[in-house]
N, C-alpha and C positions, 0 to 999 in steps of 0.2 A: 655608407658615410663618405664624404669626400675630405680628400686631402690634398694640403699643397705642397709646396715648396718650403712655406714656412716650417711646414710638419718637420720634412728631412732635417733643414737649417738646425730646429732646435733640440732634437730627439739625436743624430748622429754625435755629434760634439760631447752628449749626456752619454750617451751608451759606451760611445771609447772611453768616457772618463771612468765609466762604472767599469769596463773590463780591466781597464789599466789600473783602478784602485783593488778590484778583487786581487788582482795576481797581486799584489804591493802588501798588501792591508787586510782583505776583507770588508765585506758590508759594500758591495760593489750596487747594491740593488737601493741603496741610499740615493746615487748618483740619478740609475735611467727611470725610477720611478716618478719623481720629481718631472723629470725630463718628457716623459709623455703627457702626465697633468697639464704642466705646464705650457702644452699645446690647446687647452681646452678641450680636451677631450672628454665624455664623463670618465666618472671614474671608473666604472667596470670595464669601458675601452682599454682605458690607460691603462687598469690592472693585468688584464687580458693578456694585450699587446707587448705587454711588458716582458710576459712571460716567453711570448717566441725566443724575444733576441735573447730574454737570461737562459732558452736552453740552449739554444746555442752555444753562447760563450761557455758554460758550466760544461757541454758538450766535450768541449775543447782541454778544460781542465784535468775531466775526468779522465779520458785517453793518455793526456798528461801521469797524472798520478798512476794510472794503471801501468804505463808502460813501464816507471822505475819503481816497480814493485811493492808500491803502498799500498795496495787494497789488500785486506784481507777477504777473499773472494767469499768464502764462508759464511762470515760474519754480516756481510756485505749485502749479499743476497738473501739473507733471513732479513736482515733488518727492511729491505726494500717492497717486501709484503707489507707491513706496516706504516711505513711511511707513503706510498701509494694509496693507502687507503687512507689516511690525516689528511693528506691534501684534496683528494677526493671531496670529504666532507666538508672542508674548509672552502673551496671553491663551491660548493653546491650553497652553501650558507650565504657566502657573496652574493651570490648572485640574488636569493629572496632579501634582501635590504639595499632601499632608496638610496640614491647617490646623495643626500641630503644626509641622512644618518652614516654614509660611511667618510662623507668630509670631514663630519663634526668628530669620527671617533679619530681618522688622520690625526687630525689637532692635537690628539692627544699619546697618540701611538708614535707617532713620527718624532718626537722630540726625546721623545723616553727611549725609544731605539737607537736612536743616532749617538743619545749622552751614555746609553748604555757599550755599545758596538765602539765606539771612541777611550772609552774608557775601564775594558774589561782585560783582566789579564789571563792567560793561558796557565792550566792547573801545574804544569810541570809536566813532566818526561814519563808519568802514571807508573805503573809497576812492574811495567814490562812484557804488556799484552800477553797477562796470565787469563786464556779465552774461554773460563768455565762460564756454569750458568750462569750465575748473577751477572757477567758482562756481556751475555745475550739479553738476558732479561731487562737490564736497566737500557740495552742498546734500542734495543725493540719501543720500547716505551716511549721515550726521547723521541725515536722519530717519527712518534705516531704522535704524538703532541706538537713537534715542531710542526710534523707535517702539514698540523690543522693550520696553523698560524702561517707557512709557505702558501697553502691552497686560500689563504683569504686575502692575503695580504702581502709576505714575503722579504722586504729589506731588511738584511740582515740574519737571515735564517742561515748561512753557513757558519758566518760566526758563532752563531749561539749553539750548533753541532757541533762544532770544534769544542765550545766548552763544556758542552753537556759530555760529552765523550771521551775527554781529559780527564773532565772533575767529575763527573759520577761513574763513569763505565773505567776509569783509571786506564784508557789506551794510551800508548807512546803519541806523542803528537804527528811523529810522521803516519803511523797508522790512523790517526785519528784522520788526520787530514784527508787518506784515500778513502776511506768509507764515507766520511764527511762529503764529498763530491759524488758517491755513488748514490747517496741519501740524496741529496740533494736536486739530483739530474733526475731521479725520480720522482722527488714531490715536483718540482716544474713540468714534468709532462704529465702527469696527471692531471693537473690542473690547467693546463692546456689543451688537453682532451676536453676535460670540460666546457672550457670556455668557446673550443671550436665547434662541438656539440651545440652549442649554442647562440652561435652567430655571432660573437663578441669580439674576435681577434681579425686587425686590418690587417692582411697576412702581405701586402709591400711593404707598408711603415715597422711591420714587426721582421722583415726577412733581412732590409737594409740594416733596419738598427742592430742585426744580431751580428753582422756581418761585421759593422762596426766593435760593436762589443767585444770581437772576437781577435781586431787588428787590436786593439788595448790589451786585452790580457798578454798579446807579446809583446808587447810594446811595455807594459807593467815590469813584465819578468824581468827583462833586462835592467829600468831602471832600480829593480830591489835588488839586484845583485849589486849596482855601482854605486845605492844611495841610502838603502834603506825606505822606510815607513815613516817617518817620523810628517816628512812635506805633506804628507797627504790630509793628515788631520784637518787643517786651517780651511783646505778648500771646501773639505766634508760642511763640517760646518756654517760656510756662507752659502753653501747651496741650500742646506735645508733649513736655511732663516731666510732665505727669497721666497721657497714653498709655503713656508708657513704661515710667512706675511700673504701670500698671495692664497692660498685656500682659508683664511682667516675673512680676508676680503671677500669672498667666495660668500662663504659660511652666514656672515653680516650684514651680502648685500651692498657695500660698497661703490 
């Protein structure tokens, strides 16, 4: 498939938004999803493609969290059997459904994710990463399920680990946070296996944008240390009402 100029212009500006709101906020994959669509791409491109630059970026996080001692490596690594294998499934399911049926479900996923991911609060401080069964069990779960919805789909899937991991597995947030990136870094490359597997991933439109994605996340970092989270909402939001007007358009034929 070729690509332009235009590709870069609109996908680079979208992927630093998306790293710079993960490190900020979360739900950074709100931003660069939109932003590869919104090249006309189809959507299994878009979805594909998407995936390079968020491992990257997620790449970057992860080493992050690991280096100041938030992973709980244990915990981490059991969970990542499971969640490799959710996204596995989730991207193989992609790919057998029409860009027509996955527009029409967008319409309906993307508004719910963004008003959710905008709008969710973190469980508290949990109980102090007491790491028996039940907090492997419920971990393992969580990311075999997020994983499915990461391998098909994806904005927003750190966020809802964060809360799945707070409010059901009861982890401190900063543990929650490093496992959350190690889950995470894992469904995206699974499902990037896939999708390469498969001829689906433009790997310059996806190397650049992760590169980008990756000057945001520090770019992110800094500004949450001077400013907070709060700026970032408003803009969430007029991105994914430009999307949804325009895969709506899409959808109808317009």
């Amino acid at each position: 498939m070729d690509i332009s100029l235009i590709h870069f212009l609109i996908v680079c500006p979208m992927t630093f938004l998306a790293g710079f709101v993960d490190a900020v906020a979360g739900g950074g994959g709100l931003f660069s999803l939109p932003g590869f669509l919104l090249t006309g791409l189809p959507v299994h491109t878009a979805i594909a493609t998407n995936k390079m630059s968020s491992s990257m970026g997620t790449a970057i996080s992860t080493i992050k969290y690991a280096r100041a001692g938030y992973v709980k490596w244990k915990l981490a690594l059991t969970t990542v059997i499971f969640a490799f294998a959710g996204s596995w499934v989730g991207a193989r399911l992609l790919l057998v459904i029409s860009d027509n049926i996955v527009k029409g479900m967008l319409l309906v996923v993307l508004p719910l994710t963004g008003f959710y991911v905008t709008r969710a609060k973190l469980a508290g401080d949990g109980t102090g990463d007491v790491l028996n069964g039940r907090t492997y069990a419920v971990s393992c779960i969580m990311a075999f399920l997020i994983g499915i919805y990461d391998g098909f789909y994806g904005p927003g899937t750190g966020t809802f680990l964060l809360l799945a991991l707070t409010g059901a597995a009861h982890l401190k947030v900063s543990t929650a946070n490093g496992v959350t990136k190690v889950i995470n870094l894992t469904t995206n490359l699974a499902a990037l296996t896939v999708f390469l597997l498969h001829g689906k991933v433009l790997l310059l439109l996806g190397i650049v944008g992760g590169i980008a994605n990756m000057l945001g996340n520090y770019a992110g970092a800094e500004y949450f240390r001077r400013r907070g989270a709060a700026s970032v909402k408003p803009v969430l939001v007029l991105v994914l009402t430009i999307f949804f007007v325009k895969t709506l358009s899409e959808v109808l034929n317009f």
